[in-house]
Backbone as CSV, one residue per row, in Angstrom:
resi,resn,N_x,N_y,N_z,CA_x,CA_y,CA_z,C_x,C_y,C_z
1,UNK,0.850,-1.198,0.000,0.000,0.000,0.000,0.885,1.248,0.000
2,UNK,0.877,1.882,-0.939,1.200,3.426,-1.532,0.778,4.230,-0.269
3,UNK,2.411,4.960,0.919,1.708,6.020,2.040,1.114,7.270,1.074
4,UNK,0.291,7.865,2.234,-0.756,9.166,1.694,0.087,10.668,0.768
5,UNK,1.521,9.904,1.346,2.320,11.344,0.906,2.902,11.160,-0.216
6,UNK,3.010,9.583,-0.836,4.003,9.401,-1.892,2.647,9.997,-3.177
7,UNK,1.612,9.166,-2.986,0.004,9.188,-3.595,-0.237,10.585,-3.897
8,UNK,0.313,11.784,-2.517,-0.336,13.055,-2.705,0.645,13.589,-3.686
9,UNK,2.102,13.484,-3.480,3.178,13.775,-4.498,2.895,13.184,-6.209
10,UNK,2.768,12.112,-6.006,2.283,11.484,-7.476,1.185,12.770,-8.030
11,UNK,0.247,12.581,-7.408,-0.683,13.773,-8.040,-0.764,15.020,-8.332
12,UNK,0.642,15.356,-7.086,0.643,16.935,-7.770,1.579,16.876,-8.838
13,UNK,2.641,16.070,-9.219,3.355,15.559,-10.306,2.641,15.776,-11.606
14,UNK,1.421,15.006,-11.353,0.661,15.005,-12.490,-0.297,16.348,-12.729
15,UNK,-0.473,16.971,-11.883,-1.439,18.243,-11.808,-1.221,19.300,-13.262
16,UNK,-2.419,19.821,-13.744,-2.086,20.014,-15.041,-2.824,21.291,-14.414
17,UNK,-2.518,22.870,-14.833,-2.556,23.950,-14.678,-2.277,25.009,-15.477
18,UNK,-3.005,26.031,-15.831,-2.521,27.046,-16.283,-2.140,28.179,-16.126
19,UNK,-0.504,28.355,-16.230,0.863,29.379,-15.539,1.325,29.453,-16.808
20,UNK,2.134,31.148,-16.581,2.172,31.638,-17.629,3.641,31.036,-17.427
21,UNK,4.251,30.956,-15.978,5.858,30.149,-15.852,6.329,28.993,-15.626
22,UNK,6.506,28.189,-16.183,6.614,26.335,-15.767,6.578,26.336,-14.224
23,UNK,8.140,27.435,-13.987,8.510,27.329,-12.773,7.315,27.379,-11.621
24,UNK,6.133,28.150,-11.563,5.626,28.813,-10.702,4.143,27.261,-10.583
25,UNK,4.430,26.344,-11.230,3.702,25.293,-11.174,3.750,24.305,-10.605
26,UNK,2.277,23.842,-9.726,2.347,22.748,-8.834,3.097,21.462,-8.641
27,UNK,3.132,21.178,-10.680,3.958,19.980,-10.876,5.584,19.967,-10.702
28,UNK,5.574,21.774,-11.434,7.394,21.875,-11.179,7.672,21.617,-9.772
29,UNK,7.172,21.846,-8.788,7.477,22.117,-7.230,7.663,20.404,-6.938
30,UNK,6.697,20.000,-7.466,6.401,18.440,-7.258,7.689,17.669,-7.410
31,UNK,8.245,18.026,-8.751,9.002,16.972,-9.536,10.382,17.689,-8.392
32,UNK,10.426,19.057,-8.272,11.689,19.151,-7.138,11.539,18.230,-6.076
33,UNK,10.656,18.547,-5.443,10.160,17.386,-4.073,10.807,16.045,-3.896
34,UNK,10.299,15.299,-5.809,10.717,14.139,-5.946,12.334,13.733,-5.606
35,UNK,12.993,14.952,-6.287,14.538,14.459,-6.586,14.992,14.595,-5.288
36,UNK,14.338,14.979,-3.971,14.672,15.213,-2.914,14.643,14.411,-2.211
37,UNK,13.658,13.323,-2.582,13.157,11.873,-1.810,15.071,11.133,-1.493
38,UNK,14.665,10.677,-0.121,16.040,9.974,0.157,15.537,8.677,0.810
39,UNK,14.306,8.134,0.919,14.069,6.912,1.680,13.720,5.846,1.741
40,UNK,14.951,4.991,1.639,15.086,3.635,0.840,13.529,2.507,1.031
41,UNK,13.000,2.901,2.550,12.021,2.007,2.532,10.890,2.662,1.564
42,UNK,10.632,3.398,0.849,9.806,4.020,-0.141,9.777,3.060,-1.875
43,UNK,11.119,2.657,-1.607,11.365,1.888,-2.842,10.762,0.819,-3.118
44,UNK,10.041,0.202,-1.848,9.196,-1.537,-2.111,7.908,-0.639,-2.807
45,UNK,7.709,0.212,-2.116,6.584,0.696,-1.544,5.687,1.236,-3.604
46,UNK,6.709,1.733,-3.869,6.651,2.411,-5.238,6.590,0.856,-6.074
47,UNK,7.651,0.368,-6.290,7.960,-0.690,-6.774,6.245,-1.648,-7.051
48,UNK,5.994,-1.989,-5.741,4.729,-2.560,-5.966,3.315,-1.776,-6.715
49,UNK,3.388,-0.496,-6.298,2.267,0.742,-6.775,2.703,0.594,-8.447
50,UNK,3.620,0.668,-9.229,3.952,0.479,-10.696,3.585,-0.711,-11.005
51,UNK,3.644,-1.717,-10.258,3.245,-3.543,-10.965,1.661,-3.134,-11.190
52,UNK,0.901,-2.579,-10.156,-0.480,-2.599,-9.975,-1.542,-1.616,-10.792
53,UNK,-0.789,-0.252,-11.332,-1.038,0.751,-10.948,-1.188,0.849,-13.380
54,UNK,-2.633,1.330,-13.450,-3.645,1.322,-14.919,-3.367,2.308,-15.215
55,UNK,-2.204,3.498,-15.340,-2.725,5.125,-15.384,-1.171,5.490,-15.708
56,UNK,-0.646,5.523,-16.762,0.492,4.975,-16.916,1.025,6.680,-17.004
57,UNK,0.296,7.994,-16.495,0.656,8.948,-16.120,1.513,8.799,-14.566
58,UNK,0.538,7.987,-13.943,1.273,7.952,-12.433,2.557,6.988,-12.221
59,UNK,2.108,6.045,-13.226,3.425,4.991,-13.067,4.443,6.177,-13.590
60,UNK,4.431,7.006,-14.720,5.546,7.791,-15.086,5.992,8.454,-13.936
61,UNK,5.396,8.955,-13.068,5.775,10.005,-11.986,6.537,8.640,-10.935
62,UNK,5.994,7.818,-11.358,6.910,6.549,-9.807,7.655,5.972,-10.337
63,UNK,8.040,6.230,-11.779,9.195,5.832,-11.933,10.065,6.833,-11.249
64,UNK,9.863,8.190,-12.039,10.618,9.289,-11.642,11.319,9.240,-10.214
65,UNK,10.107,8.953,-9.578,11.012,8.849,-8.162,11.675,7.446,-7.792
66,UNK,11.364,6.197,-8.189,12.603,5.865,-8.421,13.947,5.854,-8.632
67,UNK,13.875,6.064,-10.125,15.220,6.900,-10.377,15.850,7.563,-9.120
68,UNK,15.096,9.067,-9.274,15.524,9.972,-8.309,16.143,8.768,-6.842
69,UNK,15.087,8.138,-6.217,15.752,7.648,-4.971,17.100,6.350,-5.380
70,UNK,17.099,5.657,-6.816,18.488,5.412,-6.948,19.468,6.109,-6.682
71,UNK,19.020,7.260,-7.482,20.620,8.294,-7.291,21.020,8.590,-6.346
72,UNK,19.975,9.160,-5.495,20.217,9.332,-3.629,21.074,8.605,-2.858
73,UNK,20.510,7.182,-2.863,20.527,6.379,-2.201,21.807,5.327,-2.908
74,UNK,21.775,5.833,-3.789,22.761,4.562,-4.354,22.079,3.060,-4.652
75,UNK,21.280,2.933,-4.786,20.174,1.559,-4.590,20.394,1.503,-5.998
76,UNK,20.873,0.163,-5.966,20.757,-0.786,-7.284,19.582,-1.544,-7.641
77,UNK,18.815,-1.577,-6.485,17.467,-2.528,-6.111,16.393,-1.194,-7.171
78,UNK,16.650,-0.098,-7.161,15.890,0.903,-8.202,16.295,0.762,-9.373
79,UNK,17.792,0.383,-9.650,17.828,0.164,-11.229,17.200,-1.508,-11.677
80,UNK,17.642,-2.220,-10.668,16.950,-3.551,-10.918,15.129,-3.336,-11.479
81,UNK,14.792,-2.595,-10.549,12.961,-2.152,-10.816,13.082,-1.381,-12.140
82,UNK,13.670,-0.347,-12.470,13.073,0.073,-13.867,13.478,-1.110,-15.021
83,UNK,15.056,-1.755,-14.780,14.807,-2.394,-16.362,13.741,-3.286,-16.130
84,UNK,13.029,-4.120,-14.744,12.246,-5.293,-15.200,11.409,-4.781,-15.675
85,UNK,10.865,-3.017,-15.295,9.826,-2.398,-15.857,9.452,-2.456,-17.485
86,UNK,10.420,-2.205,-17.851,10.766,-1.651,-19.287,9.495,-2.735,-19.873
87,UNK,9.603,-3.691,-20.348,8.811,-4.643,-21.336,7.369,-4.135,-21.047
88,UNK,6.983,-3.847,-19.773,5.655,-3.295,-19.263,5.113,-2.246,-20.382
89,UNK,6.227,-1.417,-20.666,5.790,0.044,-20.780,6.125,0.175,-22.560
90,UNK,4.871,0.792,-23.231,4.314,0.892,-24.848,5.150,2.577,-24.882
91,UNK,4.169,3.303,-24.222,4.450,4.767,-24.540,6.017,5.271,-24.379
92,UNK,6.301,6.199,-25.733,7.378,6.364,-26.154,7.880,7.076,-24.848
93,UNK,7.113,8.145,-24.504,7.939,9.176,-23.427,7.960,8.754,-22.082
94,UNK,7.334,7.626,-21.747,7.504,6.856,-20.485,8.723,6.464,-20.534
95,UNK,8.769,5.554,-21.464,10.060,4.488,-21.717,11.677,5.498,-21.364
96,UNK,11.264,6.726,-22.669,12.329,7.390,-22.732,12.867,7.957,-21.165
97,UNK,12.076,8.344,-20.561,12.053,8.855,-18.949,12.635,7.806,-18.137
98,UNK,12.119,6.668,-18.057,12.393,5.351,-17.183,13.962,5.336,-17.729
99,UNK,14.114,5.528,-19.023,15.816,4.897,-19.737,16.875,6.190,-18.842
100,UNK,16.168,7.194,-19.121,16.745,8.958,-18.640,17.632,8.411,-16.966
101,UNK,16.217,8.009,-16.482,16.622,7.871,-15.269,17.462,6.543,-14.877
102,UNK,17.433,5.775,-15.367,18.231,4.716,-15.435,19.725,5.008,-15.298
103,UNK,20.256,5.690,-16.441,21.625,6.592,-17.004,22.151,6.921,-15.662
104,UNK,21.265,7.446,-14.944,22.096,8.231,-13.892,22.340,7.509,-12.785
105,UNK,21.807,6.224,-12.753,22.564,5.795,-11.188,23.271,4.419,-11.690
106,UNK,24.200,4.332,-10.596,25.112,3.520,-11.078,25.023,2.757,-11.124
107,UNK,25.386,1.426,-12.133,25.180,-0.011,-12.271,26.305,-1.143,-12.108
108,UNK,26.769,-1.508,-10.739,27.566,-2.333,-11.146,27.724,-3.417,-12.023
109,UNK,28.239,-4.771,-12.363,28.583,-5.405,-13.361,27.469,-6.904,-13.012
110,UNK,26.967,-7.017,-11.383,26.241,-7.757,-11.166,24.481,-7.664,-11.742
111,UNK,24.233,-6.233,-12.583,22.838,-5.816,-12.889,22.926,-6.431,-13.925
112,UNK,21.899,-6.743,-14.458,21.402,-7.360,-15.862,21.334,-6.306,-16.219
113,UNK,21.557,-5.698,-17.824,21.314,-4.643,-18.483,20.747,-5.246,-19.826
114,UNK,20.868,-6.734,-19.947,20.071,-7.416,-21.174,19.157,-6.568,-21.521
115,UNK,17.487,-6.405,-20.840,16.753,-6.121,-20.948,16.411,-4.785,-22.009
116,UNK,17.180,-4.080,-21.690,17.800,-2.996,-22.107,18.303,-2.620,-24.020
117,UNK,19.155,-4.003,-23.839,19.512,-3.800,-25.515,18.550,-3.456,-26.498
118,UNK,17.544,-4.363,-26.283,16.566,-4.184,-27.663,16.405,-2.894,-28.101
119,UNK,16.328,-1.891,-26.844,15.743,-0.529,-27.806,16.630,0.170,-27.838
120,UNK,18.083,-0.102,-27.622,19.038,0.200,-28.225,18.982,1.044,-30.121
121,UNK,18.326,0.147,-30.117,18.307,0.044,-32.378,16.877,0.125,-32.150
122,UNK,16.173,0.953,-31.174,14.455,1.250,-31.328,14.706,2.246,-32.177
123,UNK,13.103,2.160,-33.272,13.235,2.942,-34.384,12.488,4.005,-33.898
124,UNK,11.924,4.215,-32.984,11.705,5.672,-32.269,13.216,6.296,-31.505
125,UNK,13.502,7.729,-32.396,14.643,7.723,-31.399,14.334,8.194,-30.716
126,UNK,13.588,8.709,-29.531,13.420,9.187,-28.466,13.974,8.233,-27.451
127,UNK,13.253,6.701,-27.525,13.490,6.022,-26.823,15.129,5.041,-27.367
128,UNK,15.157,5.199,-28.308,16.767,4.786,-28.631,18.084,5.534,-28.028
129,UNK,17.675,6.499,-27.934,19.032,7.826,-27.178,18.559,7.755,-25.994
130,UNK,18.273,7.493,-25.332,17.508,7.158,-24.120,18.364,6.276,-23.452
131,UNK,18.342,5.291,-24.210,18.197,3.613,-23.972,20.247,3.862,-24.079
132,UNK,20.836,4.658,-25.208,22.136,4.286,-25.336,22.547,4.959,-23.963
133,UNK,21.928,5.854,-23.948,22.383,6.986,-22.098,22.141,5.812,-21.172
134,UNK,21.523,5.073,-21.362,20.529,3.719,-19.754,21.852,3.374,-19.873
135,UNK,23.057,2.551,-20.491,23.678,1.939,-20.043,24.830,2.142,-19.534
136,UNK,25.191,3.427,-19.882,26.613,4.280,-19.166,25.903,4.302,-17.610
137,UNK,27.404,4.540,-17.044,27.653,4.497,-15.760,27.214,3.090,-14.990
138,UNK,27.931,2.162,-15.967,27.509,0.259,-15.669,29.111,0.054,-15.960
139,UNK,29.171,-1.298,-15.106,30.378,-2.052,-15.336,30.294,-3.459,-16.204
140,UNK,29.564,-3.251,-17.104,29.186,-4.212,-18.126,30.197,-4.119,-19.548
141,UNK,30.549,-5.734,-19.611,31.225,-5.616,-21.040,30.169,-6.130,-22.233
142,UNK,29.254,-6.499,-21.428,28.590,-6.828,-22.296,27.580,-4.788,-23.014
143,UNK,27.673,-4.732,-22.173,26.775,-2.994,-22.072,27.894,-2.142,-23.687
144,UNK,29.235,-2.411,-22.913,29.969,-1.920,-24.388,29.807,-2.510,-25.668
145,UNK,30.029,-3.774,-25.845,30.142,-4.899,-27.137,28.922,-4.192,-27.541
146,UNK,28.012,-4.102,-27.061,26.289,-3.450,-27.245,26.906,-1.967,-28.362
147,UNK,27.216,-1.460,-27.385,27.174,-0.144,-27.787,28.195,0.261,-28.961
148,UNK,29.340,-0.427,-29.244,30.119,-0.409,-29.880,29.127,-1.562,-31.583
149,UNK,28.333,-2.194,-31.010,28.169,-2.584,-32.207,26.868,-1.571,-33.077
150,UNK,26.248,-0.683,-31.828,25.743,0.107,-32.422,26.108,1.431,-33.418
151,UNK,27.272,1.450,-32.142,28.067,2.744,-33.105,28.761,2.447,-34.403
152,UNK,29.375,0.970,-34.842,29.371,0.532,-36.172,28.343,0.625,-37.063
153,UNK,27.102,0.199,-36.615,26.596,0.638,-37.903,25.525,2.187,-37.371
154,UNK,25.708,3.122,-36.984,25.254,4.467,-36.915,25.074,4.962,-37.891
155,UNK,24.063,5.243,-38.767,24.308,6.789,-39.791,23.710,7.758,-39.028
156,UNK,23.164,8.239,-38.300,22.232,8.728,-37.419,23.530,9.796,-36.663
157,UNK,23.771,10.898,-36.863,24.996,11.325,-36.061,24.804,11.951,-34.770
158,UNK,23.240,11.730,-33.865,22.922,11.706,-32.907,23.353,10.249,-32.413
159,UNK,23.214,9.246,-32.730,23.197,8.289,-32.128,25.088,7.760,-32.098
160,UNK,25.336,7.895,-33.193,27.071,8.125,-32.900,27.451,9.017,-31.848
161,UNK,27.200,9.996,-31.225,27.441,11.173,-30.209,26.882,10.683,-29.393
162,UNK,25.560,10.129,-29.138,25.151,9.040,-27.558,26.191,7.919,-27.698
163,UNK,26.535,7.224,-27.954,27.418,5.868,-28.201,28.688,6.629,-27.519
164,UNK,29.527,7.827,-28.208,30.761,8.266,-27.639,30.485,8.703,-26.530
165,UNK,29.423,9.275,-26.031,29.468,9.543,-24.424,29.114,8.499,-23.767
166,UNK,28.599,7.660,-23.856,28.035,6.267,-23.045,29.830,5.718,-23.301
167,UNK,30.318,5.449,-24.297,31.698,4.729,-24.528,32.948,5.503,-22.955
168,UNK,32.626,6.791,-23.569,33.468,7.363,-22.792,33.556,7.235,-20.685
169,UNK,32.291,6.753,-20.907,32.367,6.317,-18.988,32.208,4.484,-19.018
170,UNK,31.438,3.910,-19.948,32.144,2.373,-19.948,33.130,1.874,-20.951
171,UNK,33.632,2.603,-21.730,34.470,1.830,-22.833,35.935,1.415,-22.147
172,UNK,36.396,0.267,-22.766,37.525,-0.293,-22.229,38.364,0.182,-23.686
173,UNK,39.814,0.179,-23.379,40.867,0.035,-24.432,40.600,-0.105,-25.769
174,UNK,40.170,-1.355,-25.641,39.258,-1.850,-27.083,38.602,-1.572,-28.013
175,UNK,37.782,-0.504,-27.059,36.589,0.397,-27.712,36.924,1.890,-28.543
176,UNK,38.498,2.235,-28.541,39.454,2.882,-29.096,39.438,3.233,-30.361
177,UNK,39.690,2.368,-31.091,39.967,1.915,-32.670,38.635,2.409,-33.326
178,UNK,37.274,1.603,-32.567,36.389,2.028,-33.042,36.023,3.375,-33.104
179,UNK,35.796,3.986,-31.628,35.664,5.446,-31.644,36.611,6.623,-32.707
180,UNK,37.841,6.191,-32.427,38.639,6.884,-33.477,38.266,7.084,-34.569
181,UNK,37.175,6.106,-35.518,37.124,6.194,-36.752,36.074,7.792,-37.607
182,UNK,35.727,8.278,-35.789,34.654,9.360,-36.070,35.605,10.775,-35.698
183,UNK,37.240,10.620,-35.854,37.911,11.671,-35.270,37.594,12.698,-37.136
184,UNK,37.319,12.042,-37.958,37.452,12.365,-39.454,35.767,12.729,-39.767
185,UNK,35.246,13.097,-38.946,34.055,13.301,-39.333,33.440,14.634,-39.865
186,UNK,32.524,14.866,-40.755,32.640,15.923,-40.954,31.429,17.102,-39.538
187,UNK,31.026,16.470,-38.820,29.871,17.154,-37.967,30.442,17.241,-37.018
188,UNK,31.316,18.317,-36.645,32.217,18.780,-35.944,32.049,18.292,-34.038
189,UNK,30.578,18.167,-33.927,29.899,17.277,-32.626,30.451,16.085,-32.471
190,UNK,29.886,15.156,-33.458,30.432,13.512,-33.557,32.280,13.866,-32.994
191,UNK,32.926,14.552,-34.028,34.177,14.551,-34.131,35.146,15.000,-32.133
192,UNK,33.782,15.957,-32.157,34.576,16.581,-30.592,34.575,15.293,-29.323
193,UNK,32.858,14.570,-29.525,32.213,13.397,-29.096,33.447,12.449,-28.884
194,UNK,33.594,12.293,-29.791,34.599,11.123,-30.623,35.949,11.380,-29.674
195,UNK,36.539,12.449,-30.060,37.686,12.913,-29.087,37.425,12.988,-27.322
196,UNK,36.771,13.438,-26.857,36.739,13.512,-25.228,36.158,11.749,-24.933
197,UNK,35.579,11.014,-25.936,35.487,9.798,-25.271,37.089,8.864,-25.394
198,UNK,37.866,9.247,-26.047,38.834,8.274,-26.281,40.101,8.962,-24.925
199,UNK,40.075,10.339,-24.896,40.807,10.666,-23.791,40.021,10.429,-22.290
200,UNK,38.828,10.158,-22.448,38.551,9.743,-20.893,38.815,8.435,-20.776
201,UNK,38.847,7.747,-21.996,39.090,5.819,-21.734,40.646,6.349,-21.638
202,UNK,41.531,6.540,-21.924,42.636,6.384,-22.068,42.823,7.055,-20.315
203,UNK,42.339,8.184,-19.806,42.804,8.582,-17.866,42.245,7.646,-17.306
204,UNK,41.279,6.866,-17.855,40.402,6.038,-17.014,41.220,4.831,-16.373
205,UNK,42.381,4.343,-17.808,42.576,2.840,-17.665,44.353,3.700,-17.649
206,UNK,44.332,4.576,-17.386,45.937,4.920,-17.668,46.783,4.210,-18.589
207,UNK,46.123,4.353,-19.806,46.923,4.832,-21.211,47.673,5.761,-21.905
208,UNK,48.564,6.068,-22.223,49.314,7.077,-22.505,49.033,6.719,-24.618
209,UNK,48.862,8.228,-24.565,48.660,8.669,-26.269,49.806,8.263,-26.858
């Protein structure tokens, strides 16, 4: 059972109003509130309210705080809950949100990130750039081989520029050769992309140029 305060937060999350300033809105105040949440026993609590819960506005807002209380808290038990989520969830900007928040808390090498790949190469990119951000900040080799085989075949030069920043906080040594091949690019982004991911693998693993 969902306490009265997580339920009342969910709703003002969702509260729809008309302000002439985002800022000065019930929901903006809300969604601050959320990122403020620090309390791990909240996490069953949510966890179960998303399995149950028809209104896939509110599940969006409990993911949110999910997330949010991963990052807090450091709880892997929140990244474990959004990927099993993922297969649940149709709507593009849910997904993309659940992936958003994923990105940011950390995954050691014991998380499954399987789940995850497929929408890797989703032909919505909302939820594809999403999904390449979900797997940075993981200790997965499997999370790279992923991402590196995406960035081979990229024409998309958004999705080459998610790949080099996701590369650049999990790529190993390896992942080098490949990235390099976008130092010649002509979209001066990819190319910069391309460069700050190969010098953060290289301080990361102390490689010398």
């Amino acid at each position: 059972m969902l306490r009265k305060s997580l339920a009342d937060l969910i709703d003002r999350m969702n509260r729809n109003e008309p302000v002439l300033n985002s800022d000065d809105s019930i929901s903006w105040h809300a969604h601050r509130d959320a990122e403020r949440l620090s309390d791990r026993m909240m996490v069953d609590e949510l966890a179960e309210y998303v399995a149950g819960e028809k209104d896939k506005k509110k599940r969006d807002a409990a993911y949110f705080m999910i997330g949010k209380l991963g990052l807090q808290c450091r709880s892997v038990d929140c990244a474990r809950i959004l990927i099993s989520s993922l297969q649940r969830e149709k709507d593009k900007y849910v997904l993309s949100s659940m992936l958003d928040r994923l990105a940011d808390i950390e995954k050691p090498r014991e998380v499954d990130l399987s789940p995850v790949f497929p929408f890797l190469t989703d032909t919505r990119w909302l939820v594809r750039h999403s999904a390449i951000r979900a797997v940075g900040n993981s200790d997965s080799p499997e999370a790279e081989a992923e991402i590196i085989a995406v960035l081979l075949g990229a024409t998309d030069h958004f999705d080459i520029m998610y790949c080099n920043g996701t590369l650049s906080t999990i790529g190993s040594p390896d992942a080098i050769p490949h990235i390099e091949k976008n130092f010649t690019s002509r979209k001066q982004d990819v190319k910069h992309s391309a460069m700050h991911a190969v010098h953060a693998i290289m301080a990361r693993h102390g490689v010398r140029p």
